[in-house]
N, C-alpha and C positions, 0 to 999 in steps of 0.2 A: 504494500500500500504506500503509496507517494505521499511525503510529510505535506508538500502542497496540498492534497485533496483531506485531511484530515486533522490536521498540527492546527491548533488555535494561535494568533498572535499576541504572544503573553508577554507584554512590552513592560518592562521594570521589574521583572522577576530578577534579571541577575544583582538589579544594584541591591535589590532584597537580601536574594540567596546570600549577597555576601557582607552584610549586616548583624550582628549576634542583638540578641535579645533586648538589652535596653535602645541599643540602635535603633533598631527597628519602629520602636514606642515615640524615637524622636523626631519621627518625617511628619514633612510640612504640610499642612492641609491645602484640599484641593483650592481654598477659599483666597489661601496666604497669594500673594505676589509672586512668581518667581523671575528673573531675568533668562529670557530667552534667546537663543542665537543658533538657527533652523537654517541652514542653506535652501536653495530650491533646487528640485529634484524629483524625486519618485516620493507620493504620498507614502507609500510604506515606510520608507528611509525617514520622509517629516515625520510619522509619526513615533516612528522608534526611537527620535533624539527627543521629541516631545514629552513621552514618557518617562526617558532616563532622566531628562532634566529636574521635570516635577516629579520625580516617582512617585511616579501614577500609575494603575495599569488601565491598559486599554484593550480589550476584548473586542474581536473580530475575525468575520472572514476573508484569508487572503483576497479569495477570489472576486471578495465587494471595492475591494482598491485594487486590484490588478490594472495597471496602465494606465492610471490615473497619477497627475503627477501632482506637483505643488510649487508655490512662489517663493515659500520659504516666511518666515519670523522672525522680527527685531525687534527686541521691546521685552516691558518686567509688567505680566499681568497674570492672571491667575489660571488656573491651568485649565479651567472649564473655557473659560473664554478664547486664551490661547487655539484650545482644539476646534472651538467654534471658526476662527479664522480660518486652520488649515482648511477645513471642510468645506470653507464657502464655494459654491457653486460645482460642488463634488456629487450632489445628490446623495448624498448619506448626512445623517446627524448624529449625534453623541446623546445618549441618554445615560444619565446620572445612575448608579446603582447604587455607591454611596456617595461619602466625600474625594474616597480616592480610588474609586475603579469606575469606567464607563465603556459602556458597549454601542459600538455602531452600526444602525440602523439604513436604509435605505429608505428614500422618499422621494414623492415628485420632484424632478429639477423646475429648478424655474430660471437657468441660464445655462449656458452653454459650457460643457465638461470639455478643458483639455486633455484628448489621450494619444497615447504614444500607437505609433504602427500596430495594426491589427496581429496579434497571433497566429500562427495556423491554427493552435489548439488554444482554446479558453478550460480556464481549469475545471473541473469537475462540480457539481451542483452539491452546496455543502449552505448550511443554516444554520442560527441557533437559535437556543429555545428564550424563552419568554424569561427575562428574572425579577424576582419578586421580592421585595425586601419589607414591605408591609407584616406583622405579627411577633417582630423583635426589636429593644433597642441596641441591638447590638451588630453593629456593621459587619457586613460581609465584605471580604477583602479578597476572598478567593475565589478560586474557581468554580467552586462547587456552590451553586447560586439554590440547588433545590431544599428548601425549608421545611421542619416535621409539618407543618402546616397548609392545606392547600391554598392556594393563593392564585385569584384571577386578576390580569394586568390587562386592561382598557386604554393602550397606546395612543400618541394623538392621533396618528396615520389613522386607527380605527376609527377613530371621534369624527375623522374629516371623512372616512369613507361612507358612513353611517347614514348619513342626509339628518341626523335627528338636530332640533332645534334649542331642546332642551336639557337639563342635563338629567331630570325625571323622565325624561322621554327614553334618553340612553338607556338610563340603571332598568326601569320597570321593565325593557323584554330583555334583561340578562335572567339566560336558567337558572332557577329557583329564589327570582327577587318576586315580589308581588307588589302593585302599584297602588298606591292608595290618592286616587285622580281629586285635585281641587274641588270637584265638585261634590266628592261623597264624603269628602272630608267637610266640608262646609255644614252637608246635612249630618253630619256624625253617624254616618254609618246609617242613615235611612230613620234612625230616631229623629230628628230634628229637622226632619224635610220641609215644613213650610220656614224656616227658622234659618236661613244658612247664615254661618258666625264666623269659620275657623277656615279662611280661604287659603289652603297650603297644599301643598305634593309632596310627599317623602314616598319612599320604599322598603319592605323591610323582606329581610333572608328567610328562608324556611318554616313557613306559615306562622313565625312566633309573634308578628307584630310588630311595629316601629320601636316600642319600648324594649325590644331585647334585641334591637339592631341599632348598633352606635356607628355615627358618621364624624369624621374626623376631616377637619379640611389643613394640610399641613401637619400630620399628625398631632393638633392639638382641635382639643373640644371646642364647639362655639354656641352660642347665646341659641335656645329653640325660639323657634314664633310665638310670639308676643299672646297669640290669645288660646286659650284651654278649648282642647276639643274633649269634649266628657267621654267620646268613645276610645279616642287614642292617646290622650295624655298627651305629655309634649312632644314634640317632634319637631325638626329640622325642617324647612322649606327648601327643596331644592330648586326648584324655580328662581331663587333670591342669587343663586349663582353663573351667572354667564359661563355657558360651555365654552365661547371664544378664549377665553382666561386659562381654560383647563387643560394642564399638561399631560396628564395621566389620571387611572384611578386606577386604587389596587383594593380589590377584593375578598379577605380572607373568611370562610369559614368554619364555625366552629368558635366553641368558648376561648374567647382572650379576655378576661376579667383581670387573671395574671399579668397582664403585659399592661392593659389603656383601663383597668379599675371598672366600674357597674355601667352595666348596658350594653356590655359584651356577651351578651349569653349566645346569641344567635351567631353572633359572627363581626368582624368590624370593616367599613369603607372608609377609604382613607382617599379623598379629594385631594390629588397635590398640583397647586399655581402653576402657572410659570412663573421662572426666574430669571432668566434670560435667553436674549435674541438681539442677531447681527441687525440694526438697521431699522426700517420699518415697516410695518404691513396694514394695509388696507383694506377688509372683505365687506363686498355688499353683497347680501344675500334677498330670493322674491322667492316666494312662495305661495301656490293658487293649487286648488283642487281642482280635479275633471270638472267639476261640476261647477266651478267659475264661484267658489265662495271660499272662505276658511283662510284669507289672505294673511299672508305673513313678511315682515319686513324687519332684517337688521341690518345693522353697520357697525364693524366694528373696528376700530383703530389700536394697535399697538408700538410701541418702539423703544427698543434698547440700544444703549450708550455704553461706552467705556468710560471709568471715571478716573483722575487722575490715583495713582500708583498702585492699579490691578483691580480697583472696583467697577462697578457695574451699576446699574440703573433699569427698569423697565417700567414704563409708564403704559396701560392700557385704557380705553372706554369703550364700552357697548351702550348700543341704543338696540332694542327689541319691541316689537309691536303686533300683535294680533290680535284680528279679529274674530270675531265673537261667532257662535257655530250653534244652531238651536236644534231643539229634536225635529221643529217642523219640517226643517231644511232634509232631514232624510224620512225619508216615507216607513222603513222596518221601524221608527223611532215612537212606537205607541201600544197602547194596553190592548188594542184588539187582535186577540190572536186567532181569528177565526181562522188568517189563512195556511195556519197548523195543526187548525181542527180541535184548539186548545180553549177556544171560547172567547167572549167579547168580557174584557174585565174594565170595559170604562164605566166612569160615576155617573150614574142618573140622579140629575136636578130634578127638586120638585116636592110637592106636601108627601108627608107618607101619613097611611093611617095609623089605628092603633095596632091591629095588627103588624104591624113595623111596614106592607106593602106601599110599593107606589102607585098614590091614587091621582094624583095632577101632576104631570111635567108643570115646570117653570124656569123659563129660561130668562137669563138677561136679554137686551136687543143689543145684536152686532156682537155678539161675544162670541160668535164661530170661529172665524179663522183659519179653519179647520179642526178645530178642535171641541166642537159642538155640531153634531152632525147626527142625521136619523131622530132627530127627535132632542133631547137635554141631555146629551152625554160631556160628560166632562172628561178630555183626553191628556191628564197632567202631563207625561213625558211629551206631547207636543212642544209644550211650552219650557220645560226644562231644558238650561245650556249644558251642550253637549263638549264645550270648549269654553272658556271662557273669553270676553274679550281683555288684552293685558298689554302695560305699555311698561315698559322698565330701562330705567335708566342706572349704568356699574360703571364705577371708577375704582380701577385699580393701580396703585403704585409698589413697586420692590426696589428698593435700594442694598448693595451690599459694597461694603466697603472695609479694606483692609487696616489698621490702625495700629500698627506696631510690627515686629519681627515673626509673630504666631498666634495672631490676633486678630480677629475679626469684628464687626458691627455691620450686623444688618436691621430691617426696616419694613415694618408691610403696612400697608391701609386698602382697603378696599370698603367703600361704600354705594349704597343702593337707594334709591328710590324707584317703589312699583306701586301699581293700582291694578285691582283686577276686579273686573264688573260680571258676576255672575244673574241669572234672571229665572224664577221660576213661572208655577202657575198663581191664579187668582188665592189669594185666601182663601180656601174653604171648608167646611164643617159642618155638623147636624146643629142648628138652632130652634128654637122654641119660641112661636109667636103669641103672643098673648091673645085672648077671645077677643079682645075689642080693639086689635088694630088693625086697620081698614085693610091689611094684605090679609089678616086669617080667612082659611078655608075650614069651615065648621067640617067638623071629625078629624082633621088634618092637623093637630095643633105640631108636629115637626116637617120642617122643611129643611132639605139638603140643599143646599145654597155656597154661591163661588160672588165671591164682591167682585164683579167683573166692573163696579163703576170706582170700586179702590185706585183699582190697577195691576197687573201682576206684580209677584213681590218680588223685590228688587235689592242688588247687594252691591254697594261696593268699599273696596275693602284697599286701604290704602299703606304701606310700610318702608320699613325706614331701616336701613340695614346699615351699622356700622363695625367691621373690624380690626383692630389694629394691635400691632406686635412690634416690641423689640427685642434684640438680643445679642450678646456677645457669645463669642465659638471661638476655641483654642487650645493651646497645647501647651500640656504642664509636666514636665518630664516626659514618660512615656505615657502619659493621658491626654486622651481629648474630652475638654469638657466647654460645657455650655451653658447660659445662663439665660429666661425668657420670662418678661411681661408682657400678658397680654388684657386689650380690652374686647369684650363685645356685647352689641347691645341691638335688640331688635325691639321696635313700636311698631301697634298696629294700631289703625283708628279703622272700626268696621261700622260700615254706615248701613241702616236695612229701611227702606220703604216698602210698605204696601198688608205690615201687620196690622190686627184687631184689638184694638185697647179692649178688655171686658166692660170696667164699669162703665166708659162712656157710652160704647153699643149698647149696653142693655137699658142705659138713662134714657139714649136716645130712640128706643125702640118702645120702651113704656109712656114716651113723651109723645110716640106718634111722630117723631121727628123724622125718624128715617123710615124711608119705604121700600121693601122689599121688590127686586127689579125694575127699581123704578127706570122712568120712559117708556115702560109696557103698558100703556094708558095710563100714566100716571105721570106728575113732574119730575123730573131729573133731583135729586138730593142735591142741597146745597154744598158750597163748595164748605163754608166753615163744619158744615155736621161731616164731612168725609175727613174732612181734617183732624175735626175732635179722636174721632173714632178710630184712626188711622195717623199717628203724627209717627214723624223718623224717630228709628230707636237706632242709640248708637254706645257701643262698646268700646272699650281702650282695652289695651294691654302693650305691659312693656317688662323684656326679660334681658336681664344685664349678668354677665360672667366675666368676672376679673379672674386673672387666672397670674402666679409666680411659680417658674422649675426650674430647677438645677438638676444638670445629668453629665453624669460623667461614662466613660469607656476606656477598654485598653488591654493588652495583654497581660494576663497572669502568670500564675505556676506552670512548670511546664511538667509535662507526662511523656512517659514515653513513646506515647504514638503522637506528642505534638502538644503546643501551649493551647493553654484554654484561655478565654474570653469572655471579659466581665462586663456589664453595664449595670450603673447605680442611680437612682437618683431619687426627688424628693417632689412633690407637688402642694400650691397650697390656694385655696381658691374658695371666692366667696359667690355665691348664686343669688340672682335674688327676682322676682315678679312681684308689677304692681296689676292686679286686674280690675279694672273701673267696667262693670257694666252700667247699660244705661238702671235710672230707676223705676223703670216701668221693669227690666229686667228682675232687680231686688225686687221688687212689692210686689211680683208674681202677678204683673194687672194687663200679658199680654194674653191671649187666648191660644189654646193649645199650643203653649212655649214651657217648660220646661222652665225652674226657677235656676236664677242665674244668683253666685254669691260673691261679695267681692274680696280680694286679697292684696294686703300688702305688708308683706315679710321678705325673710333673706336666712340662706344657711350656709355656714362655712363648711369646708372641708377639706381633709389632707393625705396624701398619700408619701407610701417610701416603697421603693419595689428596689428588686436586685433582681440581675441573670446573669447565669455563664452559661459559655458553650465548652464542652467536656470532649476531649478525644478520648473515646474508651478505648478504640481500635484503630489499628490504621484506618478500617474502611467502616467505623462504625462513631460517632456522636451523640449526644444529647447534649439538649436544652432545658436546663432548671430554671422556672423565674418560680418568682414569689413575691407577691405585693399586700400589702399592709392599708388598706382602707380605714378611713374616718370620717362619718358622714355625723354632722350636726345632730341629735337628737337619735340618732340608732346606733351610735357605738360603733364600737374597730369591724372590720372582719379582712380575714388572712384569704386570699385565693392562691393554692399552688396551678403550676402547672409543668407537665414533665410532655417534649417532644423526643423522639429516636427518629435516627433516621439510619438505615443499613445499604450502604453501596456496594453490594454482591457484586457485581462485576462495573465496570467501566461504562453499562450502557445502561445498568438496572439499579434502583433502588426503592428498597423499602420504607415506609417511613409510618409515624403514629402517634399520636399526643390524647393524653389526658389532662382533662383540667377541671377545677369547678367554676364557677363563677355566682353571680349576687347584679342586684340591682336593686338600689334603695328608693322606698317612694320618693319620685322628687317632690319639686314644690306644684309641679301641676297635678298630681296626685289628691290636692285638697280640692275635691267636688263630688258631687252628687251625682248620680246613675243620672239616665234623660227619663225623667218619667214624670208623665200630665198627672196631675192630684184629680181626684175624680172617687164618689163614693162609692162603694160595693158592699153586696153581700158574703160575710163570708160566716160555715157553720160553725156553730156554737159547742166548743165543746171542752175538757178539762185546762189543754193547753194554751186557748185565749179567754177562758174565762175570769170573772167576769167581766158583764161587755156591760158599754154606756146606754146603748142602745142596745137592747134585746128583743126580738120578734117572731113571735114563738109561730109555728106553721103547722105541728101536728104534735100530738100527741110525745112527750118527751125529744121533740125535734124543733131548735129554733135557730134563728141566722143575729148576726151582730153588724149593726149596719156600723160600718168604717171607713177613715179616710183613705184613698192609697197616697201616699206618698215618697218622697225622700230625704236623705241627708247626709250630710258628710261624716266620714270614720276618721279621726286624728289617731289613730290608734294603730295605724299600718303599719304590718313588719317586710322589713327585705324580701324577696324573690330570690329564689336560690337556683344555680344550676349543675349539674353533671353532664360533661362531656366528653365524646370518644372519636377519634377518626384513626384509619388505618385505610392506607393505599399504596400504589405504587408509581413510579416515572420511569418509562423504558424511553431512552433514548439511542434506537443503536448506529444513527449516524446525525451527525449538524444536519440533516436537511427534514428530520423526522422526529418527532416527541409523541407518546402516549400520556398521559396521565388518567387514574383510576382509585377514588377517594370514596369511601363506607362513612358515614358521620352516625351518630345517634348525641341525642340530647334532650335532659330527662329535665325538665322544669317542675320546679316546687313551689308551693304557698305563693300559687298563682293569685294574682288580684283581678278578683272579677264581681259582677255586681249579683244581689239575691235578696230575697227577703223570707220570711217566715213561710210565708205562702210557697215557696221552691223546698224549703231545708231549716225548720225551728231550731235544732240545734247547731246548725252552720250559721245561724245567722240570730244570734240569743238576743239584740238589741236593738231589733225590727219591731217588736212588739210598742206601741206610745201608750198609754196609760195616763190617765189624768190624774189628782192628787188621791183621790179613793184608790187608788188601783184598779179602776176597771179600763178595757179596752175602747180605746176612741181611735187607732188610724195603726195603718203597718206600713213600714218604713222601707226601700229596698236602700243598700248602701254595698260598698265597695269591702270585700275582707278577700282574706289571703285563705281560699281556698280549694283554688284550681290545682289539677296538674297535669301537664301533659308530658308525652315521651315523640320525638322526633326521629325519622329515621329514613334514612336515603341514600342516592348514588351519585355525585362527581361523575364527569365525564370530561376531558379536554384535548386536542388530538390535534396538532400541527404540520402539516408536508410543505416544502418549498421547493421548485425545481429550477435551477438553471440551464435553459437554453441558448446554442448559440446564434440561429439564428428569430428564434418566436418570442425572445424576452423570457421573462419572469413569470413560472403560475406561484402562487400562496394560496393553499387550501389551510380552513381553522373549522373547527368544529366542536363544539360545546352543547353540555349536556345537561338535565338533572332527572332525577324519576326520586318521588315524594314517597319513602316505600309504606312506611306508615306514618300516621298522626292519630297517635292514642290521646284522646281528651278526656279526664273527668272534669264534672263542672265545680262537684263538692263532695264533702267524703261518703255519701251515702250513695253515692250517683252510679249510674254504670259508668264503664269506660268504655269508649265508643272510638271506632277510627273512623276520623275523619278524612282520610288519605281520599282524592277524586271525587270529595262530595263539593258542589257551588263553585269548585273551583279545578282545573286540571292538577294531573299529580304528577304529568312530566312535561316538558319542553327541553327543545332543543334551538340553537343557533348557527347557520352555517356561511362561509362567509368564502370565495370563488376569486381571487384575485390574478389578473393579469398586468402585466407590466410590458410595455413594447412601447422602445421607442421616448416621443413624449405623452404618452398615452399611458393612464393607467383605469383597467376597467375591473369594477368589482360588482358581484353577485351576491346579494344575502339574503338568507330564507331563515324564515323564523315557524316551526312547529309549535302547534298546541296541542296534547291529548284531550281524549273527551272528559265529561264530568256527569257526576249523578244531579240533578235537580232540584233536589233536596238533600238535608244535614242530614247525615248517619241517623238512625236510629227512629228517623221520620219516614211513613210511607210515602208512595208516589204517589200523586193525587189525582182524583180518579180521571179527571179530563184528559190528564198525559198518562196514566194509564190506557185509558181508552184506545188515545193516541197511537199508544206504541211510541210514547217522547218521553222518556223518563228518566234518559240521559242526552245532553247535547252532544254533537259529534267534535271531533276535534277537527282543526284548521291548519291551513298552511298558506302562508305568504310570501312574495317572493319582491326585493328590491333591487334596483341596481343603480350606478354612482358611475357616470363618467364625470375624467379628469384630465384634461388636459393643457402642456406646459410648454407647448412650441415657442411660444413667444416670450422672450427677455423680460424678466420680469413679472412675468405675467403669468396668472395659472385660472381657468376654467370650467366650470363644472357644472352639470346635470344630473340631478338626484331624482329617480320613480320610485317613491314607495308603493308598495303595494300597488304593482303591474297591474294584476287580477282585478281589482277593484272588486276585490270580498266586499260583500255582502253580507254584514256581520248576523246570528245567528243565535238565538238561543231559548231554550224552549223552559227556563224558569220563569215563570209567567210574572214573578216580580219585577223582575228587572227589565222589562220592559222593553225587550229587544235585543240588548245586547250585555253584555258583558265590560262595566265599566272600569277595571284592575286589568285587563288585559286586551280588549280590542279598540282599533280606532277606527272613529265614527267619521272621517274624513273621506276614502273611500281611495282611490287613486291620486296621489298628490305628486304633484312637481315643486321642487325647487333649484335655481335658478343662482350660482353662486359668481362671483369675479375677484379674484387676489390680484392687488397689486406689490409689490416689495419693493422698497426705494432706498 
């Protein structure tokens, strides 16, 4: 075998090899300055003085610099940058893997590559794999990039090949993310549907939830969205992040509690910026669906500087704009499923008797639209936004700069301002007309009614995103260490038109003030009683994290298959939310809204973690971390965690980590379940006795009439987890990688909401009592009851070929299959899998790339398996019984991405999602058509890109 077709370029090994042990501890970081002096010549030769100088090492394949040459380098700058020069206009880039190793990449040119006389023969087609440095603090310096942990890397080359616009658009079809879309976040999860509050996008890993999936932007935490969604707790906005900004993302799953502390259970994302770039770039991006609507517009400017003695600078802005995408705009977007043979499920307007029957339709006038039709059907998802309309404006700056001999200081700020307008249907709900106002219909005294002269109800939601960081990085004997404060802070002001005040409708309707459909032979209601009845309700919220770390690294003890490697440090951070809802919110005085409570506290907290990496064997290591948590009001807690990893031969390796993890209630934790107060019957017997009300119905048989309601639990304890993975990495040539990863992960003193009425002794303080002790209302609240068990398959699988004369193919493929999802909800409960119930339980991602030329063209196709209709444990119901629809089927869609770079300066590109133009599909008859975590309601979309570089 030819060293050319297989030898990696391992540039700074020898000045290493010949280095003894404190030596070693005392090289310069990649950040420090160095003085350069590169002849011009053969890129291979610049790069191999590049690396002795700064030793650095530089991983690559010959065959991506063969005949390419170089101008050469004169000048003291840093070594990241340095390599950015040689590169320029080489069509390869440097990507960071720590501070002092970097692998190079290929990507579109955008000028013209000097190369020397053609070869007879081009070398042999050789690749390497993906490297990952996400799930440890402790740099890898070698060669051996594969970590006990699986770990998925989101390059930009992928970000740009993508066509996605967002960076929740990204994450949500990576296998086994699940999307949680601004809009069902707004309605919390379908409780709060006429009510939308909590306008955000986040993602979370392995059906556990946003809360036990931690996002990291630069691997440190930042400030969640400003306002409490009672379904999910707090969460991240990834929309508040311009993709144009984002360098990479890396992926791990599985517990790191050990490594980045609570909210690791699931797994962690780690957002990392850019930091720099030669020069400046220009992208305007348009975007239009087949169907001439769902328009999309950004621009986005960046540019990096050199600064005087090896610093650096990058300044970015995005501007982003879309429009707004309703259900009316797509026709599958409605409750009538007849044409599935599933039944018509839209609201009929109108008196009903006592028999609960509908005895008069009643419609407003002009309230169709299509969404009143056949008679008084009320067709909500018509009117429901399917996208929201969103305008956002990001500023981002990175400064780094040298300041001494092995010193550094850098700089970050990035700021946001966005607005995003979501739109439902009318208000509507069962009212009760009094006998003597001029609209009752005697025996009819309830009418199903839509204020279509309100208006429909309307959201917008305005925030304000600020983060900023400093920090010094250097080198103390044989340590590198580091020092960072950070601020962050996100405000939201959410505005809602088009809610029902209670007490003013009901004043108004005992007043004869307001008339039901009025303008149906009757006057129009004035505009102040629509006012009264109806005024803007508006919420704040503001969530602020200050955060101070010190961390240190470096070689330790040595063994004798090799020195091991430490990383230490300390964390110390104070959290804190103010939540102002409106006080129609507090006074409980909107109608069917859920009572809203207000907060303003703060809690500190600290951490100290250690790891080393351990040679046991030549071909065998582990990873020890252990971190030390302290969260305000819950006390310490220890997370270990132990990775192995076994390199049986040269192309194969074993790997597996165990860990636990924890997540402490935060502070959006303090709220109440969604639940309308509203009286019921419930029987009467030893364990709610006595009641306030008692109503006896037969013979030793009586009911307790009570409030339902809720309230907050101050009383919540930590979430605990256990986790496992074991796979493998078969690599048996640079141009080929398998990977094959088993996870499980057992969640404990799950926090979920119940009351007496589910589980009396799960829930012993649901019971309210007035001062006699007897029963007046039952409460549902939040306790740590649940538990689930996770369990699944990894898949990830890379080929690259070199051709000499067809260019470049790149095939990638990625996997997940959900194998189980064991749920108890409380301890008396069954356990139920919920693995392919409402939701698929595998997907896949496939991605086709070509390279020729100035041309590069990519393929990607995104599988979903099918899903059952309904949650475990529930039958099928009987219409899709009937059916034969009592699982949706799964999908396949397919995109493609040209790019091209003929021209100086200048790069190109047309992005088709979804060729096909699916027709999205689904036969859970709630959801209304489609599937809002996983499909897009857009249908065939084009976008329309232009780079310029100056």
């Amino acid at each position: 075998m030819a060293p050319s077709r297989f030898t990696l370029a391992l540039l700074g090994a020898l000045s290493w090899a010949c280095l003894d042990g404190p030596a070693r501890g005392a090289e310069a970081s990649s950040s420090a300055a160095t003085a350069f002096s590169i002849r011009a010549g053969s890129l291979d030769s610049a790069l191999e003085t590049l690396a002795r100088q700064s030793r650095t090492q530089i991983i690559y394949d010959p065959a991506l610099v063969a005949q390419l040459r170089s101008g050469g380098l004169q000048g003291e700058l840093p070594a990241a940058r340095a390599l950015a020069r040689l590169l320029r206009g080489s069509g390869l880039r440097a990507e960071a893997v720590n501070a002092n190793t970097f692998l190079l990449r290929r990507y579109p040119r955008t000028a013209p590559v000097r190369r020397a006389a053609a070869p007879e023969r081009r070398p042999a087609p050789t690749d390497l794999a993906a490297v990952h440095v996400t799930g440890t603090h402790i740099p890898r310096s070698d060669l051996d990039v594969v970590t006990p942990s699986p770990v998925t890397l989101i390059g930009r080359e992928q970000i740009e090949t993508s066509g996605h616009q967002t960076l929740f658009e990204l994450l949500r079809l990576q296998p086994g993310m699940i999307g949680h879309h601004p809009v069902d976040v707004a309605a919390d999860g379908g409780q709060g549907v006429q009510q939308p509050f909590a306008t955000a996008a986040t993602t979370s890993l392995n059906a556990l939830g946003p809360r036990a999936t931690l996002f990291l932007i630069d691997g440190r935490r930042v400030a969640n969205y400003g306002l409490i969604s009672a379904d999910l707790g707090g969460l991240l906005d990834l929309d508040g992040i311009p993709l144009s900004i984002v360098d990479r993302v890396e992926i791990m799953r599985g517990g790191a509690s050990a490594i980045y502390g609570a909210d690791a259970m699931a797994g962690v994302v780690n957002i990392i910026l850019k930091k720099h770039q030669d020069g400046g770039e220009i992208i305007g991006r348009l975007g239009r669906s087949s169907r001439g609507d769902a328009d999309e517009q950004r621009l986005s400017f960046s540019h990096g500087i050199d600064t005087p003695r090896g610093g650096s600078a990058l300044v970015a802005a995005d501007y982003f704009r879309r429009e707004a995408l309703f259900g009316a705009q797509r026709a599958w977007r409605t409750m009538d499923h007849r044409r599935h043979s599933l039944g018509d499920w839209r609201i009929p307007l109108g008196y009903r008797g006592v028999d609960g029957h509908l005895a008069q339709p009643a419609c407003a006038p002009g309230a169709g639209a299509g969404a009143l039709v056949e008679g008084c059907l009320l067709d909500i998802p018509r009117f429901l936004t399917l996208h929201p309309a969103s305008e956002r404006l990001s500023l981002y700056g990175h400064l780094q700069q040298p300041v001494g001999g092995s010193m550094s200081w850098s700089a970050d700020v990035r700021a946001s301002e966005a607005s995003q307008q979501l739109g439902g249907a009318p208000f509507h709900g069962r009212v009760s007309v009094p006998a003597g106002h001029p609209d009752a219909v005697p025996g009819s005294p309830v009418l199903d009614y839509a204020f279509f002269d309100v208006g429909p109800v309307r959201n917008r939601s305005d925030t304000r995103t600020l983060d900023a960081s400093t920090g010094l990085n250097g080198l103390l004997g044989g340590w590198e260490w580091s020092a960072t404060a950070s601020h962050h802070r996100n405000s939201v002001a959410s505005r809602i038109d088009g809610l029902v005040r209670d007490t003013a409708f009901t004043e108004a309707v005992h007043a004869h003030a307001y008339r039901f459909n009025a303008g149906d032979g009757a006057q129009a209601n004035p505009v102040s009683v629509l006012a009264a009845i109806s005024p803007r309700v508006t919420a704040r919220g503001t969530a602020v994290l200050n955060q101070l770390s010190f961390a240190i690294n470096g070689r330790g003890f040595s063994l004798p298959a090799g020195a091991t490697r430490l990383a230490a440090g300390a964390e110390f951070g104070r959290d804190s939310l103010r939540h102002r809802p409106d006080p129609l919110m507090l006074e409980h005085d909107l109608a069917l809204s859920p009572q809203k409570i207000s907060i303003d506290t703060h809690r500190y907290s600290s951490a100290l973690y250690a790891e080393i990496n351990v040679p046991l064997l030549a071909r065998v290591q582990a990873d020890v971390a252990l971190r030390l948590d302290r969260r305000q009001g819950y006390g310490s807690k220890r997370s270990p965690k132990l990775g192995v990893k076994w390199n049986v031969i040269d192309s194969l390796t074993f790997r597996g980590t165990a860990a636990t993890g924890y997540r402490a209630p935060s502070l959006f934790e303090l709220r109440r379940p969604n639940v309308f107060e509203k009286l019921a019957f419930v029987l009467e017997n030893e364990a709610v006795a006595p009641c306030a009300v008692s109503i006896p119905i037969d013979v030793g048989i009586s009911y307790c009439l009570v409030t339902l309601g809720a309230h907050e639990n101050p009383d919540l304890r930590p979430e605990t987890s256990r986790s496992h993975t074991l796979g493998m990495v078969w690599a048996p040539s640079r141009g080929f990688s398998l990977s094959l990863d088993h996870f499980r992960i057992q969640r404990r003193n799950e926090i979920l909401p119940g009351s007496a009425l589910d589980d009396l002794a799960a829930f012993p303080q649901s019971l309210q009592r007035d001062e006699a002790g007897r029963l007046i209302g039952i409460d549902q609240y939040f306790e740590n009851v649940g538990r689930s068990d996770v369990r699944g398959w990894e898949l990830d699988a890379q080929y690259a070929l070199d051709t000499a004369r067809y260019g470049r193919y790149s095939l990638r493929l990625s996997g997940h299959y959900l194998q189980r999802l064991e749920r108890r909800a409380r301890p008396n409960a069954p356990v139920l899998d919920q693995a392919g119930h409402r939701a698929p339980d595998r997907s896949a991602l496939a991605s086709l790339q070509w390279d020729y030329a100035d041309w590069r063209t990519t393929l990607n196709l995104r599988s979903l398996g099918p899903s059952q209709v309904v949650a475990a444990g529930q039958p099928c119901p009987a219409a899709n019984l009937a059916a034969g629809k009592c699982r949706t089927p799964g999908s396949t869609t397919f995109d493609v991405d040209l790019q091209y770079a003929g021209f100086a300066d200048w790069r190109f590109g047309l992005n088709v999602r979804d060729i096909g133009d699916r027709r999205p599909l689904n036969f859970d008859v709630a959801k209304g058509g489609y599937d809002i975590a996983h499909d897009d309601p857009r249908g065939r979309y084009y976008l329309l890109s232009a780079a310029y570089r100056f």
